[in-house]
C-alpha positions in Angstrom: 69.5 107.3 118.6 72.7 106.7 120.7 72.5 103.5 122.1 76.1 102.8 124.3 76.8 99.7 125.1 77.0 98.1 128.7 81.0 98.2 128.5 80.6 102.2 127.3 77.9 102.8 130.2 80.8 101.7 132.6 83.5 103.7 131.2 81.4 106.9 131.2 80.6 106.5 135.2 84.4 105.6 135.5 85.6 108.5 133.5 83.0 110.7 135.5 84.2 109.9 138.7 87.9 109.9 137.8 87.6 113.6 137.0 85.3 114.1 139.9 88.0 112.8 142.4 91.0 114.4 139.9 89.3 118.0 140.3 89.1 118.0 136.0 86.7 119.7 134.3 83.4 117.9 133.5 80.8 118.4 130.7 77.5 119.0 132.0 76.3 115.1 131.8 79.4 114.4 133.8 78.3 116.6 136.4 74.5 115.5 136.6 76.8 112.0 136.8 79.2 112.8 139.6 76.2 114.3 141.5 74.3 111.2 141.6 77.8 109.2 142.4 78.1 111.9 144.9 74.8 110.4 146.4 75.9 107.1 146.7 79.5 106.6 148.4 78.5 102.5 148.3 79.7 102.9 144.6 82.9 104.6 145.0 84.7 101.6 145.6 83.2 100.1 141.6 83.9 103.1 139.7 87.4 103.9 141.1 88.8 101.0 139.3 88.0 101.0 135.7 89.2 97.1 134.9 87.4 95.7 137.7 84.0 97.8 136.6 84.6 96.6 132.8 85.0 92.8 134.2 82.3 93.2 136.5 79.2 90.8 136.9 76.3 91.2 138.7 73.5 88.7 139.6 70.6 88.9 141.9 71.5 85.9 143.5 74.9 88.2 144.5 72.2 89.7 146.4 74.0 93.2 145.0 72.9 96.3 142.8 74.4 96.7 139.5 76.1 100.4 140.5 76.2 101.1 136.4 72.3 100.1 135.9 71.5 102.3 138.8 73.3 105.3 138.3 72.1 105.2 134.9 68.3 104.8 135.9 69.2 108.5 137.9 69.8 109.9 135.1 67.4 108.7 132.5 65.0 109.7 135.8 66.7 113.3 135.7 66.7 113.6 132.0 62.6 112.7 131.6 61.9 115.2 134.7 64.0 117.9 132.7 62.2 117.7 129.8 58.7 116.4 131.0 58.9 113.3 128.9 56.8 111.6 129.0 54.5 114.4 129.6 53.2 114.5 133.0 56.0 112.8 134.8 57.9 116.2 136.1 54.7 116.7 138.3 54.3 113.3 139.2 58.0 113.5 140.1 57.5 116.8 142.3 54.9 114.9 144.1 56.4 112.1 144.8 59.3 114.2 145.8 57.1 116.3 148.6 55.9 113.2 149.7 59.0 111.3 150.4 60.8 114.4 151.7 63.6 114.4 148.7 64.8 114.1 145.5 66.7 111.0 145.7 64.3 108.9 147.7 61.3 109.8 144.9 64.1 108.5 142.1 64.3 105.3 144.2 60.9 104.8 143.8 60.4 105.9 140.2 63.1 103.1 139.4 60.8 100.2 140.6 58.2 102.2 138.5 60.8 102.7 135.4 61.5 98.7 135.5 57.9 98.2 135.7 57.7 99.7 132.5 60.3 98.5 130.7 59.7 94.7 132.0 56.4 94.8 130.8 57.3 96.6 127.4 59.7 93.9 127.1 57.5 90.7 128.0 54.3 92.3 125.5 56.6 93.2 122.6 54.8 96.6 122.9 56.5 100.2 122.8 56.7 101.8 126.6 53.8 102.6 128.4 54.4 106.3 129.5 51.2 106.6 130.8 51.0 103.3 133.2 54.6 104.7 134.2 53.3 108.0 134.9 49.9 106.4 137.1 52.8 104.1 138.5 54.2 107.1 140.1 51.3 108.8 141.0 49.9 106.3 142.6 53.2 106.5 145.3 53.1 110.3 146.0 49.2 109.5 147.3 49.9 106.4 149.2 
């Protein structure tokens, strides 16, 4: 299992985005990247200077997103809809998608969902519950 580290997570988005705004050529995880970056011009600022990212902290009490954590959550969010893993989450996703009228603002929501997950994996020792993720989601496309 590749498991980069927080320092590789922030070179990545760096490297991403230096070719993005350098006209290189990406590899295809660079470009689901840039899109995403793309999406969210709040960030540009962060990943344009690779130093500053790699000495970043961020708190909640900076009242500021972490832009590594949440560009990362888009594409764990893309990669599970891709594949439909866990199964059932692609159609949960297109739901949630029709109801919020895009793409982007159904990943927003599957992040609080995502977190959910993982927080409570975390706190029980227990592996992640794909299902209460899933149900998570579903519940949002109905409400």
């Amino acid at each position: 299992m590749f498991a980069p580290s927080q320092l590789d997570v922030r070179r990545f988005f760096c490297e991403a985005d230096r070719k993005r705004r350098g006209g290189d050529v990406l590899a295809p995880i660079e470009a689901l990247a840039v899109d995403w970056i793309a999406e969210h011009p709040e960030y540009h600022a962060d990943l344009a200077d690779l130093d500053a990212a790699l000495a970043a902290v961020y708190t909640v009490e900076d009242g500021r997103s972490n832009p590594f954590l949440h560009l990362s959550m888009h594409l764990s969010i893309s990669e599970q809809v891709g594949i439909d893993q866990p199964p059932g989450i692609k159609q949960a996703f297109e739901l949630l998608a029709a109801r919020r009228g895009s793409a982007h603002a159904a990943h927003h929501e599957m992040m609080d969902c995502l977190g959910e997950m993982i927080w409570a994996s975390q706190r029980s020792g227990l592996p992640p519950d794909g299902e209460a993720y899933i149900a998570c989601v579903r519940r949002r496309a109905t409400s």
